[in-house]
C-alpha positions in Angstrom: 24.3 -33.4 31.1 26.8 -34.9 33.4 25.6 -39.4 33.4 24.5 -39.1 36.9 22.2 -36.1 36.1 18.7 -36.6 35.3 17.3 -35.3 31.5 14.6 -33.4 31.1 13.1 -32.9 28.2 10.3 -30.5 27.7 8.3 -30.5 24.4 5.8 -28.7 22.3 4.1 -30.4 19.3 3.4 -28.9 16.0 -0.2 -29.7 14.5 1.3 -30.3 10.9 -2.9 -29.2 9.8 -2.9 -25.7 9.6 -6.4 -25.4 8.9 -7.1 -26.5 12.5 -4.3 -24.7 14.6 -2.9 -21.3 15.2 0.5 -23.0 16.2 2.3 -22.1 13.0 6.2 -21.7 13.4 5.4 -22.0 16.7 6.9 -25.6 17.2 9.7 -25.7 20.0 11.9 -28.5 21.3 14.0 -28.2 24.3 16.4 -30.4 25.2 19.3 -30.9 27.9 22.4 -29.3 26.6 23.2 -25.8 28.5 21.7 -23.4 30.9 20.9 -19.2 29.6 18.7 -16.7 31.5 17.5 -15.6 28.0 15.8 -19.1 27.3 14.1 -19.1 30.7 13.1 -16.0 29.9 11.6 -16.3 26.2 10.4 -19.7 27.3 8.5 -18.2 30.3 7.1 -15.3 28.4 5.9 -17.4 25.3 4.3 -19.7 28.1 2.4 -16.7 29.5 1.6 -14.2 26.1 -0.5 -18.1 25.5 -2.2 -18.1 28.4 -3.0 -14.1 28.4 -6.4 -14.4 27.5 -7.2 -17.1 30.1 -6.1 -16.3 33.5 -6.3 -13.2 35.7 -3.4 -10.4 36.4 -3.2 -12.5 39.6 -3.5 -15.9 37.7 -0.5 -14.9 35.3 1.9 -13.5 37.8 1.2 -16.9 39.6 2.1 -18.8 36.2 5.7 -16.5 36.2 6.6 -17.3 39.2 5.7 -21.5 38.7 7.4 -21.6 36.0 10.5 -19.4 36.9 10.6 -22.3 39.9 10.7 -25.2 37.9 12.7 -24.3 35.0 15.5 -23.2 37.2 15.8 -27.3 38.3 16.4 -28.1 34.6 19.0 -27.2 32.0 17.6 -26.5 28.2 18.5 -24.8 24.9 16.3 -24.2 22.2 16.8 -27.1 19.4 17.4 -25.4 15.5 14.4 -25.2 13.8 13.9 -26.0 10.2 14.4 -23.4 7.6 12.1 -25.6 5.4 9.6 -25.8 7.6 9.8 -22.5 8.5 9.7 -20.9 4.9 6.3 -23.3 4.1 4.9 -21.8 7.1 5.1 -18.5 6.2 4.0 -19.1 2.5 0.7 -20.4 4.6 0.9 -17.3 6.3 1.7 -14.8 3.5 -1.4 -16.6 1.5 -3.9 -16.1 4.4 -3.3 -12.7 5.3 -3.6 -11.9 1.5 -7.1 -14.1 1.3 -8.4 -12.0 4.2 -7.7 -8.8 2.2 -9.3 -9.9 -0.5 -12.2 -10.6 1.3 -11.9 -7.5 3.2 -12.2 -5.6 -0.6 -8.7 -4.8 -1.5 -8.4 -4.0 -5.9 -6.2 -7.1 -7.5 -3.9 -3.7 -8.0 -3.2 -3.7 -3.9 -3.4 -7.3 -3.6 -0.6 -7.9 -5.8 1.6 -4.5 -4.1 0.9 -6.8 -1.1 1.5 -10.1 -2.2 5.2 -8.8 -3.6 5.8 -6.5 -0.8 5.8 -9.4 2.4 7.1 -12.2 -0.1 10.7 -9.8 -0.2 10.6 -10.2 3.4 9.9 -13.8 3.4 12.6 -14.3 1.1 15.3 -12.1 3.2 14.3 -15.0 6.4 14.5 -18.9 7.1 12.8 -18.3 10.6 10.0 -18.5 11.6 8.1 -15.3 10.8 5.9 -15.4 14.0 9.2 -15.0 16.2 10.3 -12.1 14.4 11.5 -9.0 16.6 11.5 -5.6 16.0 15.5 -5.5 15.2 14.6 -7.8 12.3 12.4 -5.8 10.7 14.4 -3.0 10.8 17.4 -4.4 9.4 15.6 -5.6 7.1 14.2 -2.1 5.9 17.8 -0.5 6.4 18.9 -3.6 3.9 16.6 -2.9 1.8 17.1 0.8 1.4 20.7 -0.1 0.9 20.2 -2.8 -1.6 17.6 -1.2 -3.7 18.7 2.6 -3.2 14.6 3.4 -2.2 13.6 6.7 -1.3 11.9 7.3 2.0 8.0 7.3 0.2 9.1 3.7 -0.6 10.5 2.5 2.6 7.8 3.9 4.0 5.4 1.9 2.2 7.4 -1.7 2.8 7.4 -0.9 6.7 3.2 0.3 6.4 2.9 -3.1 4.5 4.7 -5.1 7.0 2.8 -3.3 10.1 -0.4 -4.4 8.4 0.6 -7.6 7.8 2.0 -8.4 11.8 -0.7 -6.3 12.9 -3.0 -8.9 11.2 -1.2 -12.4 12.8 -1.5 -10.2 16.2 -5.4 -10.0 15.6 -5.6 -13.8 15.0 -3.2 -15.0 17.7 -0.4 -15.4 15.6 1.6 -13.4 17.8 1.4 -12.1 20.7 2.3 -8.4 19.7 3.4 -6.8 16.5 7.3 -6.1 16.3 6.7 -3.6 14.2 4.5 -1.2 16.3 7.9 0.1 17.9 9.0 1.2 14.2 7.9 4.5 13.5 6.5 6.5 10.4 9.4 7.2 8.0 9.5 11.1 8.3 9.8 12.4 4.4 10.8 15.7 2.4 7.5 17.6 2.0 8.8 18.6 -1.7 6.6 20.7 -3.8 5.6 19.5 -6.9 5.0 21.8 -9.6 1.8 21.8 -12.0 1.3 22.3 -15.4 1.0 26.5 -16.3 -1.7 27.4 -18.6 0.7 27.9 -21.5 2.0 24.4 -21.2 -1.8 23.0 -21.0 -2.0 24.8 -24.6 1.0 23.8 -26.1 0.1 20.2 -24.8 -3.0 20.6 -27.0 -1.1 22.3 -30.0 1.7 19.0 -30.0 -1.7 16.2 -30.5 -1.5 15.0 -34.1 -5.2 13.3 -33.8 -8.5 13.6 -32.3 -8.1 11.1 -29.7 -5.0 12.8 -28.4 -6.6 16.4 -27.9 -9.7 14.7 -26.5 -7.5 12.7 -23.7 -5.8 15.7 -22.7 -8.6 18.0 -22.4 -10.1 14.9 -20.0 -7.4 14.5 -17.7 -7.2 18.9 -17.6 -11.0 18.7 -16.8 -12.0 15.9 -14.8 -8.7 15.4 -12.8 -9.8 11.6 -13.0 -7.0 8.6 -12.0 -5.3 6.9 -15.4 -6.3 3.8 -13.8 -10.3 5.2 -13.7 -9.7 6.9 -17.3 -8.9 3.5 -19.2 -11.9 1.9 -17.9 -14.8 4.2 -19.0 -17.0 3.2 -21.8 -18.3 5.3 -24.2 -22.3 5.1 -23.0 -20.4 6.4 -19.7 -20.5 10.0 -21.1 -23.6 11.9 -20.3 -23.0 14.9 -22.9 -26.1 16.7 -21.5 -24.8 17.2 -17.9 -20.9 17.2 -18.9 -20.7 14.2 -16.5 -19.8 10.9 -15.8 -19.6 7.8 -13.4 -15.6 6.3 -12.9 -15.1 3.6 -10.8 -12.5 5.0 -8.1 -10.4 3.0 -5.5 -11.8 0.4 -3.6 -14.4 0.2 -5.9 -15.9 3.7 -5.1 -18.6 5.2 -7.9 -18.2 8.7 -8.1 -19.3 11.6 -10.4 -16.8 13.5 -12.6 -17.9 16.7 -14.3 -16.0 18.2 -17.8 -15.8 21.0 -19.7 -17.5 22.2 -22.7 -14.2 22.1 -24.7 -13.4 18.5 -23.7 -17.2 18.1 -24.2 -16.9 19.4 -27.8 -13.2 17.6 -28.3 -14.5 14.1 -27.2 -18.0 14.0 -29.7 -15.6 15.2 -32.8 -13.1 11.8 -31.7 -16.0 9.6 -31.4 -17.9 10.5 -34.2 -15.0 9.9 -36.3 -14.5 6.3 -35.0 -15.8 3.4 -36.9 -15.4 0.1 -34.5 -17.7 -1.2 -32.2 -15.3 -1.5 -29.0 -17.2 -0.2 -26.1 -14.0 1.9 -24.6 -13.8 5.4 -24.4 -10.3 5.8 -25.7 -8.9 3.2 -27.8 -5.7 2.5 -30.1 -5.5 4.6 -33.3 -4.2 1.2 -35.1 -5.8 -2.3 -35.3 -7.2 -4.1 -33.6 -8.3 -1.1 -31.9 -8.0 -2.4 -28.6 -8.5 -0.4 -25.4 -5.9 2.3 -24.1 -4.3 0.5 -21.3 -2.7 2.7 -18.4 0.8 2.2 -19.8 -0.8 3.1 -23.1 -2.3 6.4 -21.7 1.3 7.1 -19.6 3.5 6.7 -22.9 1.0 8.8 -25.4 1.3 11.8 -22.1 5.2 11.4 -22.3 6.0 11.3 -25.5 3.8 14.5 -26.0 5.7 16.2 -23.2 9.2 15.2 -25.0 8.2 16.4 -28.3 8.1 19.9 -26.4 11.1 19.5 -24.1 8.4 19.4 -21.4 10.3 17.3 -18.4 8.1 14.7 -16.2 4.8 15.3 -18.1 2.1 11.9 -16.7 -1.8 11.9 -16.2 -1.3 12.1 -12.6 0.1 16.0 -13.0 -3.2 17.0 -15.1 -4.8 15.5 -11.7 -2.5 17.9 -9.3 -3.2 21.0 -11.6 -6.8 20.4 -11.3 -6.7 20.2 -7.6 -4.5 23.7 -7.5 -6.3 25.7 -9.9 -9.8 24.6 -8.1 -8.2 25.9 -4.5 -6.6 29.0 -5.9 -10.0 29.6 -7.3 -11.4 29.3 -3.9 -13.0 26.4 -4.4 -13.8 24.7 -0.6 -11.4 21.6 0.2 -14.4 19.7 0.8 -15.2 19.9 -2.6 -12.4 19.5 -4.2 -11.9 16.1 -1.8 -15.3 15.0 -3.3 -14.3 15.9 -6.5 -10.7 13.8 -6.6 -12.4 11.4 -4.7 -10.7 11.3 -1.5 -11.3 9.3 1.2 -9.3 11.5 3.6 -8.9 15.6 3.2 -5.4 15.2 4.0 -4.7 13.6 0.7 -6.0 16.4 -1.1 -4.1 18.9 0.7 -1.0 16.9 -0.6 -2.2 17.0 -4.0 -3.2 20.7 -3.7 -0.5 23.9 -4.2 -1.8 27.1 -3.0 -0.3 29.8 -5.1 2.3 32.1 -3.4 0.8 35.0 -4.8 -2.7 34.0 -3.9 -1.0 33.7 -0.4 0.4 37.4 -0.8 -2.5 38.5 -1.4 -4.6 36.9 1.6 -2.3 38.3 3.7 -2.7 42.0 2.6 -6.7 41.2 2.5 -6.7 39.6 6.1 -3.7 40.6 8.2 -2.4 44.0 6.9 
């Protein structure tokens, strides 16, 4: 400002105690220096997405116009903030938003997909994350792509993570609105996956060398059951009687998974010829006998595929067949959700694929 000019200086003080303000990253100095219409305008509009909740339509079209008066007699710019500052504030951030999912319920499992998910972003940023815009975010998912050569399931996943996460500082006052809401669903191939046939069920079974192996398989064919619920049964989880049992789904959900008589007949033969006391269902063949983890279980299902030039053979297919065979069999999509233990029937419809001859053969019975 010229010597002869007056300085005004118009500040906003940061409550360094976090515990006891919503002002993160929200600290602003002006000072003298230059005039821009964008400042007046991002300073007006911070001004009034505050005061929001407080005043009336009338009320806040008053504010506008106040300030839009009095900021036009002074000349501002927006002092640097500190990239130090800014990155502790969004750690502060990042760790509350994860605390409130865990209270919420979220497995360690999602927690952690979180946790590693927003701390990318964090890291890609030295501002503030509460001033964020929508063109940041989706640089930073066209980066991201770039860098890491992710498919469009995965990008997909980073932006739901990050709309969760702003949609969360928007619920607490964080922010006045999510810049991500303007970013829309990545749209994605609707590939079909294939199942496992019949024959390669059977020559899965034919390639086990032990007990334990043919038991597994002939559980993941009959029960469609989750790796991550498999490894976590106990043996006094089988009820051999009813050719049932109790896994412990996502989000901690308890439901009831039925077998077969052959996996029935395949699991007492590997149990009775175990000799430890280790409460798991499926365990190591070699000492210390330790429970099958879910890379244990994934590795044991590959390496069975390989041995019979059987490409992208994982739990997770024996879980897809089950859901195919039971719908080509006409079993009713409400059952099969119940019995995958799907929250939403759309889900099962992805995991589901309805034979093309079975469709032939509808449309002959129903149409012509």
């Amino acid at each position: 400002a010229a010597e002869n000019e007056t300085e005004y200086v118009a500040t906003r003080h940061t409550n360094s105690d976090l515990h006891s303000t919503h002002d993160i990253g929200s600290s602003f100095s002006y000072v003298v220096v230059k005039t821009t219409t964008m400042m007046y305008k991002t300073i007006t509009n911070n001004i009034v997405n505050a005061m929001r909740k407080a005043l009336t339509t009338e009320q806040i079209a008053l504010l506008r116009d106040v300030l839009n008066a009095k900021l036009a007699q002074v000349i501002i710019s927006e002092r640097q903030e500190s990239a130090t500052q800014n990155i502790a504030d969004n750690q502060k951030l990042k760790e509350r938003f994860i605390a409130a999912k865990r209270v919420e319920g979220c497995s360690s499992k999602t927690l952690d997909y979180y946790e590693k998910t927003i701390s990318h972003y964090l890291d890609a940023t030295t501002s503030a994350i509460v001033h964020q815009t929508t063109d940041d975010v989706r640089d930073y998912l066209v980066y991201y792509q770039e860098t890491s050569r992710a498919g469009k399931v995965t990008i997909d996943n980073v932006r739901r993570i990050l709309s969760s996460f702003f949609a969360w500082l928007e619920d607490e006052d964080y922010i006045a609105k999510s810049p991500v809401r303007r970013i829309h669903k990545v749209k994605t191939d609707s590939l079909v996956k294939d199942v496992l046939a019949d024959e390669q069920l059977e020559q899965l079974r034919d390639a086990c060398t032990c007990s334990r192996d043919l038991a597994l398989v002939d559980f993941l064919a009959s029960t469609g059951v989750r790796v991550g619920e498999l490894v976590l049964l106990n043996r006094n989880d089988i009820d051999f009687n009813e050719r049932q049992c109790v896994v412990y789904g996502k989000g901690g959900k308890e439901r009831l998974v039925y077998f077969n008589a052959r996996a029935k007949l395949h699991l007492q033969n590997y149990l009775s010829e175990r000799t430890d006391d280790n409460p798991a269902l499926f365990i190591s063949n070699f000492a210390p006998f330790g429970r099958l983890t879910i890379n244990g279980v994934e590795k044991l299902i590959r390496r069975l595929g390989l041995s019979l030039q059987m490409p992208k053979v994982h739990p997770h297919k024996f879980r897809r067949t089950l859901a195919t065979m039971a719908i080509d069999k006409e079993m009713p999509i409400e059952q099969v959700q119940r019995l995958l233990g799907h929250v939403r029937i759309d889900t099962t419809l992805r995991y589901a694929i309805v034979n093309q001859n079975n469709v032939k053969m509808a449309h002959k019975k129903y149409i012509g």
